[in-house]
N, C-alpha and C positions, 0 to 999 in steps of 0.2 A: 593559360587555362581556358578549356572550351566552354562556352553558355551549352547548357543543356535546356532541352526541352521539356515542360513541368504541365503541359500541355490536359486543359480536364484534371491537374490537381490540385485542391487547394490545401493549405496549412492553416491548421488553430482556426478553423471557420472563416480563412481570410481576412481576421483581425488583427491589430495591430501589435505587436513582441516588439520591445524598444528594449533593447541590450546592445551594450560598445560592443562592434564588431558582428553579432548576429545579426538576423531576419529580422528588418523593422516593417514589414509590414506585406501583406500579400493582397494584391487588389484582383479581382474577377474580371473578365474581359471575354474576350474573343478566343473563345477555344481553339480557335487554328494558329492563334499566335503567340510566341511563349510568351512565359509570363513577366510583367513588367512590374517596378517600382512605381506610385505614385506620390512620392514625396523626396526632393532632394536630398541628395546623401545618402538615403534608403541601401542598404546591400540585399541584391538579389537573391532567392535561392539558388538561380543558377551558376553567381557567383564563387559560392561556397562550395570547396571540394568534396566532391562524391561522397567520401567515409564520414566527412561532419553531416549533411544531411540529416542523415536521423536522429544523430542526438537532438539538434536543432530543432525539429520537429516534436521529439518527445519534449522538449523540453517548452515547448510550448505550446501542446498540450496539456503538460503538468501546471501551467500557470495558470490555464483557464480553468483545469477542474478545482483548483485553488480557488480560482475567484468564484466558481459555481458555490462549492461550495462553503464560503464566506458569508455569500448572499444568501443560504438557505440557511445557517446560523440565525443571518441576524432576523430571516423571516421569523423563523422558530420562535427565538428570544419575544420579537412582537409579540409572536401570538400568543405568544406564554404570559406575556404582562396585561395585554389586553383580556386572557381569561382569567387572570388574577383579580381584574377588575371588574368584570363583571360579576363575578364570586363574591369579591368582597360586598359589593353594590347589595346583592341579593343575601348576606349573612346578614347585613344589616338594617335592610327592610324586613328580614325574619326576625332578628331579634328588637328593633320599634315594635310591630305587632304583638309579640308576645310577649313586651313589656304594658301597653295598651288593653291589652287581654286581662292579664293581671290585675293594673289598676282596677280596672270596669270591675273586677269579680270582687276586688278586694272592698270597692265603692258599694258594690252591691249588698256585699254584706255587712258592713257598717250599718246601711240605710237598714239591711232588716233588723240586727240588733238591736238599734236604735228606735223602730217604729216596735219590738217586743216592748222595750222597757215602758215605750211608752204608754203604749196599753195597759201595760200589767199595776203601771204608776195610777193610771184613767180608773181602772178599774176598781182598784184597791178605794181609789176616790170615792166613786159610783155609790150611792144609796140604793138597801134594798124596798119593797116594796112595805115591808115593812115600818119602812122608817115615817110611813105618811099615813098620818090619821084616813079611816075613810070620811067620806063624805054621803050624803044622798043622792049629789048629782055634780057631775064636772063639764067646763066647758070645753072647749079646744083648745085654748090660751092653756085652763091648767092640766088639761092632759099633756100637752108639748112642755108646760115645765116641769113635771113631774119625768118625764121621760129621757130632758136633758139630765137631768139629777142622774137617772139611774142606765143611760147608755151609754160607756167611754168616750170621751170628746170626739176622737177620730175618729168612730165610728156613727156618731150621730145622725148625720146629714144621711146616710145609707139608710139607716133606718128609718129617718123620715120618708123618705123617697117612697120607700115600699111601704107603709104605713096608709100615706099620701095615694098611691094604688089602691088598697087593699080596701079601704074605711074611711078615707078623709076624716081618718082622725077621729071619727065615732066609736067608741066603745061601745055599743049597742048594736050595732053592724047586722044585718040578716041576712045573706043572699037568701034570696027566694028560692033558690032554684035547688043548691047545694044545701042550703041550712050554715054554711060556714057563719061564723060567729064573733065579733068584736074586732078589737083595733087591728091585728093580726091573721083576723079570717080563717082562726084553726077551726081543723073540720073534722072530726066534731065539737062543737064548745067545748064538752067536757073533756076531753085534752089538758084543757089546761089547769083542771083541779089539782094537777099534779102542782103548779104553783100557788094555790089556796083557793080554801073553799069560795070564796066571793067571788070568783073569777066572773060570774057573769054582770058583778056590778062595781069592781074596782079596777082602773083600768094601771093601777100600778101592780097589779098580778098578773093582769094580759100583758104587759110590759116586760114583765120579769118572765113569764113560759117563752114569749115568743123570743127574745133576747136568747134565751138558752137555746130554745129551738135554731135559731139562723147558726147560733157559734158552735151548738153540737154536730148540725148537718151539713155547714157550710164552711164553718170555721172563725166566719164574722161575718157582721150586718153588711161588707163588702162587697162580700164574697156572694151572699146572698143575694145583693142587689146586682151584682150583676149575671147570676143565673137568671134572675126577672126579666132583666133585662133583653134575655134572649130567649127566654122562653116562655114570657106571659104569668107566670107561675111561680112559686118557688116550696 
């Protein structure tokens, strides 16, 4: 049988097809010289007669696109598990957060439940103005404990604050300028007859007007003190 010249072609990309009896391998070389084995015992393509040729060839062909695709499988597969995991990674940093969300809201309203009842418990406590003989004249000692008497615990310190602004604590208080009037600085005094007639010399009536006045317009002595707080005024 003649070697034929294979001369500029190569087979399966000049890789290696290891099969008893076929083409174990096509190496690249020198185009002007046919093509040779580079490994012992190797059978030539030019070996093999004319008509096998091209099965030979398809057949290995058909082995690499096999192994192509194999290799694109198992990319696929990869990148299939690796997008699984970042999916899951990311369903589960969604759902911490919105369990975190949750808490906080559910925290949140506990806190205000709990700070209603507690007011409503403060308040219920609270004496009205009524409840305190007048007098002829009060100090600061007993107007602040006349005031704790009669302003919810937690709201106390708020309404000192502003109190503490307003009059340091004088029930007798005059702005020169405005005419505002007593521990509260409503303006006009008479404002506060709405909570009795003595308003201009019990200062547990100035107590009780302006007390309503911060919770009707503000909500609380809080709430009130911190509009003052940003705006000089309330």
């Amino acid at each position: 049988m003649s070697r034929i010249s294979v001369r500029g072609f190569a087979v399966a990309s000049a890789t290696a097809v290891t099969t008893v009896g076929a083409v174990v391998g096509v190496a690249t070389g020198d185009p002007t010289n046919d093509l040779e084995t580079t490994a012992s015992g190797a059978t030539l393509l030019a070996d093999i007669p004319v008509g096998d040729q091209a099965q030979v060839q398809s057949a290995s062909l058909t082995q690499q696109a096999d192994a192509i695709a194999h290799s694109a499988d198992v990319d696929a597969k990869r990148s299939a598990e690796e997008a699984a995991r970042v999916q899951a990674a990311e369903d589960a940093k969604a759902k911490k957060a919105e369990a975190e969300k949750e808490k906080a809201e559910s925290e949140a309203k506990l806190k205000k439940e709990r700070e209603e009842k507690e007011q409503v418990a403060s308040r219920s406590a609270a004496r009205d103005a009524g409840d305190f003989a007048p007098q002829s004249s009060y100090t600061v000692a007993q107007v602040k404990a006349i005031a704790q008497q009669m302003v919810p615990a937690g709201q106390f310190q708020c309404f000192s604050n502003i109190i503490n602004q307003e009059s340091t604590w004088n029930y007798k208080a005059v702005n020169s300028s405005s005419g505002a009037y007593g521990l509260v600085q409503a303006l006009p005094g008479s404002k506060m007859a709405s909570a009795g007639a003595d308003w201009r010399t019990n200062p547990a009536t100035q107590i009780k007007w302006g007390l309503n006045y911060m919770e009707d317009r503000y909500g609380s002595p809080c709430a009130a003190w911190t509009f003052h707080q940003a705006n000089g005024w309330y």
